[in-house]
C-alpha positions in Angstrom: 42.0 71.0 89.4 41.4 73.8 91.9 41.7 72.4 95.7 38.8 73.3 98.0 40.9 75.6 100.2 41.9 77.7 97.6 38.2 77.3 96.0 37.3 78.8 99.2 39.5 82.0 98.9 38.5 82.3 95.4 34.6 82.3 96.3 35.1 84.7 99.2 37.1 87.1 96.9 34.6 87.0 94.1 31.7 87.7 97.2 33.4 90.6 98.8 33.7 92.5 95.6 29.9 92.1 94.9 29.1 94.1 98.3 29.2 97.6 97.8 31.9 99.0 99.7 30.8 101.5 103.1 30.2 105.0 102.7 32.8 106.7 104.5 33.7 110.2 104.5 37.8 111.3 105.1 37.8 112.4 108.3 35.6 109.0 109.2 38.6 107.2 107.9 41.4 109.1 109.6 39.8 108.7 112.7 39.2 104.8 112.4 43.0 104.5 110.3 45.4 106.8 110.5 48.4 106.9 112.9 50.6 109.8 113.5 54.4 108.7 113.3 56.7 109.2 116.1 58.6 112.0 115.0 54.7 114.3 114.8 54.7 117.1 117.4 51.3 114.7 118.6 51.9 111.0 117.7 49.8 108.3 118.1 46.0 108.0 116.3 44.5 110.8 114.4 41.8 112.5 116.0 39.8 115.0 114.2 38.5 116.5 116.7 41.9 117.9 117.6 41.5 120.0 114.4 37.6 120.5 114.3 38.1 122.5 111.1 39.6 120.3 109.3 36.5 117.8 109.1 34.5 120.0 106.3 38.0 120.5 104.4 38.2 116.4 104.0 34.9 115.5 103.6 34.7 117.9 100.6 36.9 115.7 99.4 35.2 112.1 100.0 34.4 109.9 97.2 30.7 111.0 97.2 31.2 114.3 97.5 29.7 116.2 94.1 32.3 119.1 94.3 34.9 118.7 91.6 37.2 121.0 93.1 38.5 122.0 96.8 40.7 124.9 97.7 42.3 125.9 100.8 44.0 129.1 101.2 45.4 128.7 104.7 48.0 130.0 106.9 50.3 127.5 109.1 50.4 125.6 112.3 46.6 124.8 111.1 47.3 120.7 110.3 46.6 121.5 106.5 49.2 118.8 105.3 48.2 115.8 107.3 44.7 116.5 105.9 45.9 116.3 102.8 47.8 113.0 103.4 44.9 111.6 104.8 42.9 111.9 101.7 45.6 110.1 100.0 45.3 107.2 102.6 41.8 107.2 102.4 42.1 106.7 98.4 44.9 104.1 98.3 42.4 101.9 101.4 38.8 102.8 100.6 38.6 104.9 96.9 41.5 103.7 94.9 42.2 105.4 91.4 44.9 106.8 89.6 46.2 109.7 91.8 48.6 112.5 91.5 50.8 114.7 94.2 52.3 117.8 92.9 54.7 120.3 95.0 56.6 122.9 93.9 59.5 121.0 93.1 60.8 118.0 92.3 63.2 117.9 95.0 60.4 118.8 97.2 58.6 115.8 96.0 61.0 113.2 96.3 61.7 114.7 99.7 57.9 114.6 100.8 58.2 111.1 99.6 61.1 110.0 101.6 59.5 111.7 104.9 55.5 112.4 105.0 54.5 109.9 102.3 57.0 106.8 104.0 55.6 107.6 107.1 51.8 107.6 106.1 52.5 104.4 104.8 54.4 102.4 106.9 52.7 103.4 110.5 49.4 103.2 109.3 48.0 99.5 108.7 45.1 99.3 106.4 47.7 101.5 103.7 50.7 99.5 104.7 49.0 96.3 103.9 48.0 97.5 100.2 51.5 99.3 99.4 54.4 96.9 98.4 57.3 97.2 100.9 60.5 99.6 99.9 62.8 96.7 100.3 60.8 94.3 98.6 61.7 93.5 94.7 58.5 94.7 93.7 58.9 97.6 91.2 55.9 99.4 92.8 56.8 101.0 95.8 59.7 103.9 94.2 60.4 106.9 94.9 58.1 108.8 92.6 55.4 106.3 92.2 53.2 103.8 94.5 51.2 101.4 93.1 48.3 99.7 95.3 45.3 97.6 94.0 43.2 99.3 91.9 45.0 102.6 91.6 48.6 104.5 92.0 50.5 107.2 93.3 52.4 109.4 91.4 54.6 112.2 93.4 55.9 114.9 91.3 57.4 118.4 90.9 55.9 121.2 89.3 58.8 122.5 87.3 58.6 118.8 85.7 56.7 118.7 82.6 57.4 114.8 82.1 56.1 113.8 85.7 52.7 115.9 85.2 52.2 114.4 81.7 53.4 111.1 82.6 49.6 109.5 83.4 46.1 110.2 83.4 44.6 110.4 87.0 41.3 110.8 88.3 42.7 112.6 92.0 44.9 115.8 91.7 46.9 117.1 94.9 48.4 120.7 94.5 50.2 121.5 97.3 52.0 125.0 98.2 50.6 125.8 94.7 51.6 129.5 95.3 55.1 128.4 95.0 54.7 126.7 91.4 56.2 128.7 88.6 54.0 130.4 85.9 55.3 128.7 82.9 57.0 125.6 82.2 58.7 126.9 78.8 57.1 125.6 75.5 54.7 123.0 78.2 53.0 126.1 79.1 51.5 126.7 83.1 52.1 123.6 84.9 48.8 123.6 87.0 46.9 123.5 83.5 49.0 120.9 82.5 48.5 118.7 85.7 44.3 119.3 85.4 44.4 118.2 82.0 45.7 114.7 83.5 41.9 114.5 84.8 40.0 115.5 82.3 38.8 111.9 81.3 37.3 111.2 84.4 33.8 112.3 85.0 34.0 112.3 88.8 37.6 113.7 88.8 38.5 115.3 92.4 41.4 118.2 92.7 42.4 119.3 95.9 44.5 122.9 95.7 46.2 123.3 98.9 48.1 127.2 99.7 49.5 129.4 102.0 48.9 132.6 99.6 51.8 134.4 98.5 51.3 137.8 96.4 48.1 139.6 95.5 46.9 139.4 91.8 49.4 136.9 91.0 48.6 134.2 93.8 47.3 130.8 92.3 45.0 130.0 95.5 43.8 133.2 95.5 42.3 132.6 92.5 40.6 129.6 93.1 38.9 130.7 96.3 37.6 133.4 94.7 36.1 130.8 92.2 34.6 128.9 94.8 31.7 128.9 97.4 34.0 130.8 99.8 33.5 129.2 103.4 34.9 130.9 106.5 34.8 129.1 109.7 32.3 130.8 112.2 33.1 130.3 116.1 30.9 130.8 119.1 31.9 133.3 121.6 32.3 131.4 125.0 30.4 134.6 126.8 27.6 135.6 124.3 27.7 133.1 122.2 27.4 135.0 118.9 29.4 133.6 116.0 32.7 135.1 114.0 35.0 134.7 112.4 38.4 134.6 113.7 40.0 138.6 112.6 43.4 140.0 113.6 41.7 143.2 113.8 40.0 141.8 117.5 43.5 140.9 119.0 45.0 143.0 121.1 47.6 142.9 124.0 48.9 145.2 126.7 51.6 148.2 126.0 54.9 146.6 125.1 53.9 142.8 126.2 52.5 140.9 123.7 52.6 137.6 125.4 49.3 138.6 126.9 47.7 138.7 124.0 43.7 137.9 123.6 40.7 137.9 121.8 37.7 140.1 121.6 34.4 139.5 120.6 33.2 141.6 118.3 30.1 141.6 119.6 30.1 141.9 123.4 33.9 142.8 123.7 34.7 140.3 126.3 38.1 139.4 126.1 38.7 135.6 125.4 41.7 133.7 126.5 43.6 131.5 124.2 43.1 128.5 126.5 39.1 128.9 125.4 39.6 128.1 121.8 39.2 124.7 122.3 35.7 125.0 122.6 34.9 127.9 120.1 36.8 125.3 117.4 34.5 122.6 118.6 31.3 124.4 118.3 32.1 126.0 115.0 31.0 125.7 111.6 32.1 126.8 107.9 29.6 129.2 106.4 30.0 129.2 102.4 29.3 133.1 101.2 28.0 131.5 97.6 26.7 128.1 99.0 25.2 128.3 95.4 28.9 127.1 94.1 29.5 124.4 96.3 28.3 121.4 94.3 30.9 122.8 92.0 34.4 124.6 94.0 34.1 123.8 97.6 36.3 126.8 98.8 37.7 127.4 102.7 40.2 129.7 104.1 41.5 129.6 107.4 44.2 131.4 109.1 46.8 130.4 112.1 44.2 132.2 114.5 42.5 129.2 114.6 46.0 126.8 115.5 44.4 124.8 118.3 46.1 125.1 121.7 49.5 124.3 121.6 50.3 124.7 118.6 50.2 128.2 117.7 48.5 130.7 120.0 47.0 134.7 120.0 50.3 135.2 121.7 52.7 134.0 119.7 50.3 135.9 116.5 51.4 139.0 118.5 54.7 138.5 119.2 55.7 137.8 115.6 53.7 141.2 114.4 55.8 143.6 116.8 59.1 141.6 115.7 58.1 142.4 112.1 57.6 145.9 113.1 57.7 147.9 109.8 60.0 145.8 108.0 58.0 145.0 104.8 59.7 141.8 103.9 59.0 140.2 107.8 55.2 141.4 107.5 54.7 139.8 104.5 55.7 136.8 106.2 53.4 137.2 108.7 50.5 138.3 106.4 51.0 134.8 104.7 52.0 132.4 107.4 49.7 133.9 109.7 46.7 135.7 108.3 46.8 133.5 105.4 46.0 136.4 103.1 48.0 137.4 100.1 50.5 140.5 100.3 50.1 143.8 98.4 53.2 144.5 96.3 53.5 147.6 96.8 54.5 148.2 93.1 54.3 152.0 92.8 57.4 153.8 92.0 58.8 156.3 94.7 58.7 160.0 94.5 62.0 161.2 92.7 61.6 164.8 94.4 61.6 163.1 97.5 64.8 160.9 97.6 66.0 163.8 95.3 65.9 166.4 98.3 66.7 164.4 101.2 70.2 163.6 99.4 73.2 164.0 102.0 76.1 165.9 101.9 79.3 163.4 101.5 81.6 163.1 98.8 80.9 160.6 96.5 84.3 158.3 96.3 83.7 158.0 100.2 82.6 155.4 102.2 80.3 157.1 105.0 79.8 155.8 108.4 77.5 152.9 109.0 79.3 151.1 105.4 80.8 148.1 106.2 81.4 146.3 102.3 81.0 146.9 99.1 79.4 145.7 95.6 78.7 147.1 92.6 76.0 146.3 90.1 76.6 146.8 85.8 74.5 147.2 83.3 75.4 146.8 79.7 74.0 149.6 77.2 74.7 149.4 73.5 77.3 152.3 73.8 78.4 152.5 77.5 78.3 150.4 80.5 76.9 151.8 83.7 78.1 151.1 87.3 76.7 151.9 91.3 79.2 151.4 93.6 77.0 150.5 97.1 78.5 150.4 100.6 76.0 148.0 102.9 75.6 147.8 106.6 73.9 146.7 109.6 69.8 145.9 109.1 70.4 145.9 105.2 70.9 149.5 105.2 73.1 151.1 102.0 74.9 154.1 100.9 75.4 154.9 97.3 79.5 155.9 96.9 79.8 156.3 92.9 77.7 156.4 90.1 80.0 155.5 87.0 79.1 155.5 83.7 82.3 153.8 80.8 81.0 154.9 77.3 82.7 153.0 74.5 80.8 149.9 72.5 81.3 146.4 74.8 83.0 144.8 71.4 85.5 147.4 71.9 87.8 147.0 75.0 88.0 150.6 76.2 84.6 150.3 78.6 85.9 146.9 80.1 89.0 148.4 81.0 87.5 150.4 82.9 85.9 148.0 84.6 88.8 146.3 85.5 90.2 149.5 86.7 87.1 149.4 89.5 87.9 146.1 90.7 91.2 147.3 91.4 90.1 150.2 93.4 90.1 150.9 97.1 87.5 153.1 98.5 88.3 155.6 101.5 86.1 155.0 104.8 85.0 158.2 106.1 87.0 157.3 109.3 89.8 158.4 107.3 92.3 155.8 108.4 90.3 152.5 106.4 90.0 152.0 103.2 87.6 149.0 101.3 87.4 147.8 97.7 85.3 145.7 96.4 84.1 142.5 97.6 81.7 141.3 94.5 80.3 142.7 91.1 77.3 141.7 89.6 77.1 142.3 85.6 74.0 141.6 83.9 74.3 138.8 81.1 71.0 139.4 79.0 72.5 141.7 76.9 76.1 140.8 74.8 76.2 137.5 76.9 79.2 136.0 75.3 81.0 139.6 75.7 79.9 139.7 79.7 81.0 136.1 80.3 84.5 136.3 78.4 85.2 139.2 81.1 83.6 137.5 84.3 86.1 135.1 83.2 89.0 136.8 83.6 88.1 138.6 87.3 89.1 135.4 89.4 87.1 133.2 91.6 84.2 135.4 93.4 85.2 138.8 92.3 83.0 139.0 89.6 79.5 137.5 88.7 77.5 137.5 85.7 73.7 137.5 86.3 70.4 137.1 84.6 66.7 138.6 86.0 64.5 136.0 86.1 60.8 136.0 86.1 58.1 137.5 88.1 57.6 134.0 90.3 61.4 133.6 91.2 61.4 134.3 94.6 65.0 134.5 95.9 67.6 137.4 95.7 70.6 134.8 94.1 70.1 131.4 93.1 72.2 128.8 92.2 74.9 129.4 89.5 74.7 127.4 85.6 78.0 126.8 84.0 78.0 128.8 80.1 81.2 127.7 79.1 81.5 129.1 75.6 83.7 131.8 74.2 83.1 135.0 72.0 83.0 132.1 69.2 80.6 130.3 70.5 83.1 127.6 70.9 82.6 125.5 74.3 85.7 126.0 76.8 86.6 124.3 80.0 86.0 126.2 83.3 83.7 128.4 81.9 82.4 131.2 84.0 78.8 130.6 85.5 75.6 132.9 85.4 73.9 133.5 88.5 69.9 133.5 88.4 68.6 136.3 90.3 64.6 137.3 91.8 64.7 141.0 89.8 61.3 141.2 90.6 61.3 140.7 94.3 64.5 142.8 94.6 63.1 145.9 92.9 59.7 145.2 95.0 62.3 145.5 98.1 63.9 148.2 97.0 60.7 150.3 96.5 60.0 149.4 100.0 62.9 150.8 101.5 62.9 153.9 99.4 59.5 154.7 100.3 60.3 154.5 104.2 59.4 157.2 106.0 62.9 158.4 108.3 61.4 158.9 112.2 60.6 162.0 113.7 62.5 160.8 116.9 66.1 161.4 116.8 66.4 158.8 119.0 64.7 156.1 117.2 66.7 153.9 114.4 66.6 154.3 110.6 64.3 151.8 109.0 65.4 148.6 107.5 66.7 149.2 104.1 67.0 152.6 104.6 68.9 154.2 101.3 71.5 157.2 101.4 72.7 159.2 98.2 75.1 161.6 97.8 74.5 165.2 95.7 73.7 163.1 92.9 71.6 165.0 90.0 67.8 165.0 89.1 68.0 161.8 85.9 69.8 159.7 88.6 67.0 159.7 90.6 64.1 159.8 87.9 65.9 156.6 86.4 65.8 155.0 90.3 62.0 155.5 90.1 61.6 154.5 86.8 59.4 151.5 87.1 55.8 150.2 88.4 54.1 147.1 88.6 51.2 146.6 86.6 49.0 143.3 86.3 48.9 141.5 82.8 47.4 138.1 81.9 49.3 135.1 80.0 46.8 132.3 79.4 44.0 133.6 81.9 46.7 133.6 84.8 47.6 137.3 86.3 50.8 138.3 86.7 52.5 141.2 88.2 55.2 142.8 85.9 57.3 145.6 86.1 57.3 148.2 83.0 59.1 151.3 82.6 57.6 154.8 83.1 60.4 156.6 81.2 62.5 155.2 78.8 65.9 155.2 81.1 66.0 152.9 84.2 70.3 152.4 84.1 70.1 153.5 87.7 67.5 151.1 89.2 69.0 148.5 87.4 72.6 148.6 89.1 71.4 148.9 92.4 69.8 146.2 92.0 72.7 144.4 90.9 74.6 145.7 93.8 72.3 144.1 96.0 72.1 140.3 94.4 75.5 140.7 94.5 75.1 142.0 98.0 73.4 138.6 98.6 76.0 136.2 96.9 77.8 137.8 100.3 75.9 136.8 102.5 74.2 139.8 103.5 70.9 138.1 104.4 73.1 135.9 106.5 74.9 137.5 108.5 74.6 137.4 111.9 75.6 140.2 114.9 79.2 138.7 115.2 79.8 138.7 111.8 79.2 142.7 111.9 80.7 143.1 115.1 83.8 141.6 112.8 83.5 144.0 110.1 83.2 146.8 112.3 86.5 146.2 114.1 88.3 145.5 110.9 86.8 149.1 109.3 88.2 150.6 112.7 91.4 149.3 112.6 90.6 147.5 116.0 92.4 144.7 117.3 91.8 140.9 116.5 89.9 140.4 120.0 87.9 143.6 120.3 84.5 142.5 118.3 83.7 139.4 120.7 85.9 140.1 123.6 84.8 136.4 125.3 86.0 134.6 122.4 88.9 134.9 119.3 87.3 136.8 116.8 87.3 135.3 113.2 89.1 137.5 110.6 87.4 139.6 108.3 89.1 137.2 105.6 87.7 134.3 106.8 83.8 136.0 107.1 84.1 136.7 103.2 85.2 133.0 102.6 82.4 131.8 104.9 80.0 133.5 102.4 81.1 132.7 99.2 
C-alpha cells in the first residue's frame, strides 16, 4: 500500500509534468541561472547585457527557435565559449535531449570537461541539482559523458570516430571547428559524421562555433556563407548612424598605438573605446539573406566588438604594428582579431628573382648571421638529395650546400655519403669557428624501411626520419611514432621513430619569406624569414619554385593542395626538411639569450660575455634544452 506522503509526491510529480514547461529563450536562462566560477576574469551571475551581442547568437539556439543550424565565425575576447556553455545548461535544466560536444581533440575534450564543463555544473544550481555528483557511485557523471533526466552529454574529440558514432543526439556543439581534421581515414570527414548523429530528429539543433582559419579550406567559412549572414550594426554615439564595426576605421597617432580609436564612417568623429558600451547596447544583427534564417541562422563578429575590458581598439592596434609584415603573426591577427579567414598566399615565387639576387659566398661556408645547422633529404629512386641550411636570428637562413649522392638507396654507396655529412664540420665565415650539423631530417614516404634502418644508426637526435602530413596539420614537427621494424619487416626493439611534420604550412611559410621584398633603407632590418643563396644555378631555383596551391574538393569540402608546376621539386623539398628539422631545435623557441649564447660560442667569446649579469648556459646545454 502506497502511504499518503509519498501518494502526495507521486500526484504532484504526475501534475507538474502535465503543465507545459515556460517558454524561455537562452539568454533568458543565463541571466536567471548561470554563475560564473571564480577563476572567470568576471565571476559571479551572468549578465547578458555585458555581452549585448551575444543574446541573438543564443536565442537562435532556443528550443523554439525554427533554425536548424547556427554558425559563428568569430574572433576572440568576444565571450563566444560561455555562450556556448550556456546553451548546454539551458538544455540539461529547461530542454533536455540527447546532446553532443565536439572539439578538435580528444584531449581537448576531456580537458574542457575537467575545467569549463565541471565548472558549469557545479557553480550553477538548477544544472548541479540534475547532474549526478563526480564522487558519487553513479556511473553518470564521467569524464566523457553526463547523464541528466531526460537527456545526456556526450564530450568528444574530433579525431575520434568511436565518440562521434557512439549515440544518436538531437543537439550538436562544434567548437573551434576550423581546427578539426579533413578526414578521419576510412570514417570519412568527421563533421559529416557527427551531423549524421542528428538526422533522426526532426527539430535537431547544431551549433558551429569558429575562429576561421584559412580561406577556401575553412570549415566555418563555409557555413556562414550558407547562412542568413548577420553582422552586428552599432550606433554612432555622435550621429547616430549604424555600422558595422571595420578595421579599416581605426586608426592611431604616428608611432603610438595605444591611442588608438574609432571613426565613423559616416561623420568621421572619432569614438573612444570607453564609448562602446553603449554602441554594443544599442546595436542589432542585420541578416544580409534574412530569407535563410528560418533555415542557417548565421553571425560573425570580430574582437572589435570585446566589450571594455576585455579587449580594446588599443590593444587591436598594438598587436597589428607588432605583427608588422611578418606573415605568420598577421595571420594571427587576421583570425583572432578580425575573425576573417587568411589568404594562403599559395603562388610560387619568381625563380628569376631569387635567381639574380643570389650572393657572392662560397658555398661550404657558413656566412655571417648563421648560427646552426640542419639539413633536409629527399629520397629519389636513383640518388638522394641534400640542403645544408645555416639559421639565425628572426628565422632567417642561408643555404651553405646543395648535395646531391647518386646511387640506388638499396645500395649503400648514397648512405655513405650521408654519413660522411653528419661527420662534417662547416667553416664560419669568421674564419676561426667552425659548426656541423645539429639535426637531419630525411623524408620516410619513399623506401621507409631503407630510411629508418639508417636513422637508426645516427644516434639519439642526430638524425630524424619524417613524414608530410596533410593539408590540415598545422604544426612545423609533431610528436614522434615508434616504427620499429627492420629491412625485413621484422619488429625490433628501440626502433627509430618518424616524426609527423605540417609540409603544407611550412612550404606556405616558405613562399612567404621568399616572396619578401628586401628594404630600400639600408638602415632598416631584413624581413623575417629572409632566404640567402649562394651562386647556385638556374634548375636549383626553378625546383625551389616548383609548386602552387590550388583548391580541390573531397566529398563537397575544399581543400587547398599543393601540386607541382614542373616535374622536379628535390630543392623545395629539402629546405623544407631543413626547417622541420630546424624546428625539432627549437628554433621557434628560442628566446634572445639563447641567441646571445650562440653568438658568443660562434665568436669564440668567453663563457660570461652573452649575459654579462648572469652565468651564461653553454651552447651544449641550449641544444639539450631543445631536443
Amino acid at each position: 500500500m502506497i502511504s499518503p506522503s509519498r501518494s502526495s509526491n507521486y500526484s504532484r510529480t504526475f501534475a507538474s509534468g502535465l503543465i507545459p514547461p515556460e517558454r524561455l529563450t537562452v539568454s533568458e536562462w543565463a541571466d536567471r541561472h548561470r554563475w560564473l566560477p571564480d577563476i572567470s576574469s568576471e565571476p559571479g551571475r551572468w549578465r547578458t547585457s555585458r555581452t549585448p551581442y551575444l543574446a541573438g547568437v543564443m536565442d537562435a539556439l532556443s528550443a523554439h527557435e525554427p533554425a536548424a543550424e547556427v554558425v559563428f565565425m568569430k574572433g576572440s575576447q568576444i565571450g563566444a565559449t560561455e555562450a556556448g556553455n550556456n546553451w548546454l545548461g539551458y538544455i540539461i535544466d529547461h530542454a533536455p535531449a540527447a546532446t553532443m560536444m565536439v572539439l578538435p581533440t580528444q584531449d581537448l575534450s576531456d580537458r574542457n570537461s575537467q575545467t569549463r564543463i565541471r565548472t558549469l555544473i557545479r557553480d550553477t544550481e538548477v544544472v548541479r541539482d540534475k547532474v549526478a555528483p563526480e564522487n558519487s557511485r553513479s556511473s553518470a557523471n564521467k569524464l566523457k559523458l553526463k547523464e541528466f533526466p531526460g537527456g545526456l552529454l556526450i564530450l568528444t574529440g574530433a579525431n575520434s570516430a568511436s565518440g562521434l558514432r557512439s549515440t544518436a543526439a538531437k543537439y550538436l556543439f562544434l567548437d573551434e571547428l576550423d581546427a578539426f581534421q579533413v578526414e578521419l581515414g576510412a570514417e570519412g570527414n568527421p563533421v559529416l559524421l557527427a551531423e549524421r548523429a542528428t538526422r533522426t530528429f526532426p527539430r535537431r539543433k547544431v551549433f558551429k562555433v569558429s575562429t576561421p582559419l584559412v580561406e577556401g579550406v575553412s570549415n566555418i567559412q563555409k557555413s556562414y556563407e550558407d547562412s542568413d549572414q548577420a553582422q552586428y550594426h552599432v550606433p554612432c554615439p555622435h550621429c547616430g548612424t549604424f555600422q558595422v564595426l571595420s578595421w579599416k576605421q581605426v586608426s592611431w597617432e604616428e608611432g603610438k598605438p595605444e591611442t588608438a580609436k574609432y571613426a565613423c564612417e559616416e561623420c568621421g568623429v572619432l569614438i573612444s573605446n570607453h564609448e562602446k558600451t553603449g554602441m554594443l547596447a544599442a546595436g542589432k544583427w542585420i541578416a544580409r539573406f534574412p530569407d535563410r534564417s528560418h533555415k542557417i541562422r548565421g553571425f560573425h563578429l570580430s574582437a572589435l566588438y570585446s566589450p571594455v575590458g576585455w579587449f580594446s581598439w588599443a590593444d587591436a592596434a598594438v598587436q597589428f604594428v607588432k605583427a608588422g609584415k611578418n606573415p605568420t603573426r598577421l595571420k594571427v591577427f587576421v583570425n583572432t582579431v578580425l575573425g576573417e579567414t587568411w589568404k594562403e598566399k599559395g603562388e610560387a615565387p619568381e625563380w628569376s628573382v631569387l635567381y639574380h639576387r643570389r650572393l657572392s659566398y662560397e658555398p661550404g661556408t657558413v656566412p655571417a648571421g648563421g648560427l646552426f645547422l640542419t639539413a633536409g633529404v629527399d629520397v629519389q629512386d636513383d640518388r638522394l638529395e641534400c640542403e645544408v641550411v645555416a639559421w639565425g636570428r628572426e628565422k632567417r637562413s642561408w643555404s651553405v650546400e646543395y648535395y646531391v649522392f647518386p646511387g640506388r638507396p638499396e645500395d649503400r654507396e648514397p648512405w655513405v655519403e650521408l654519413d660522411r655529412l653528419l661527420t662534417r664540420s662547416y667553416m664560419h665565415e669568421n674564419g676561426r669557428t667552425e659548426l656541423s650539423i645539429q639535426r637531419l631530417a630525411c623524408d620516410s614516404a619513399h623506401k621507409s624501411n631503407l630510411v629508418y634502418d639508417w636513422v637508426r644508426q645516427q644516434g639519439l637526435n642526430r638524425a630524424m626520419a619524417i613524414r608530410g602530413m596533410g593539408p590540415t596539420y598545422k604544426v612545423a614537427v609533431g610528436q614522434p611514432k615508434a616504427v620499429d621494424v627492420d629491412l625485413g619487416g621484422r619488429k625490433i626493439a628501440r626502433g627509430c621513430q618518424m616524426w609527423p611534420i605540417g609540409v603544407s604550412m611550412l612550404k606556405g611559410e616558405l613562399y612567404g619569406w621568399l616572396r619578401s621584398q628586401k628594404p630600400t633603407d639600408p638602415k632598416e632590418p631584413l624581413p623575417v624569414g629572409w632566404c640567402e643563396f649562394p651562386q647556385y644555378p638556374e634548375e636549383f631555383f626553378q625546383q625551389l619554385c616548383a609548386e602552387q596551391i590550388v583548391v580541390r574538393y573531397q566529398r563537397g569540402y575544399r581543400s587547398h593542395v599543393w601540386e607541382k608546376t614542373r616535374n622536379r621539386n628535390e630543392a623545395l623539398d629539402c629546405r623544407v626538411y631543413a626547417r622541420a628539422a630546424a624546428a625539432a631545435c627549437g628554433l621557434d623557441r628560442m628566446s634572445d639569450q639563447d641567441w646571445l649564447n650562440l653568438e658568443a660560442q660562434v665568436e669564440g667569446l668567453p663563457a660570461d660575455a652573452a649575459a654579462p649579469t648572469r652565468k651564461r648556459k653553454g651552447n651544449s646545454d641550449f641544444w639539450r634544452r631543445h631536443r
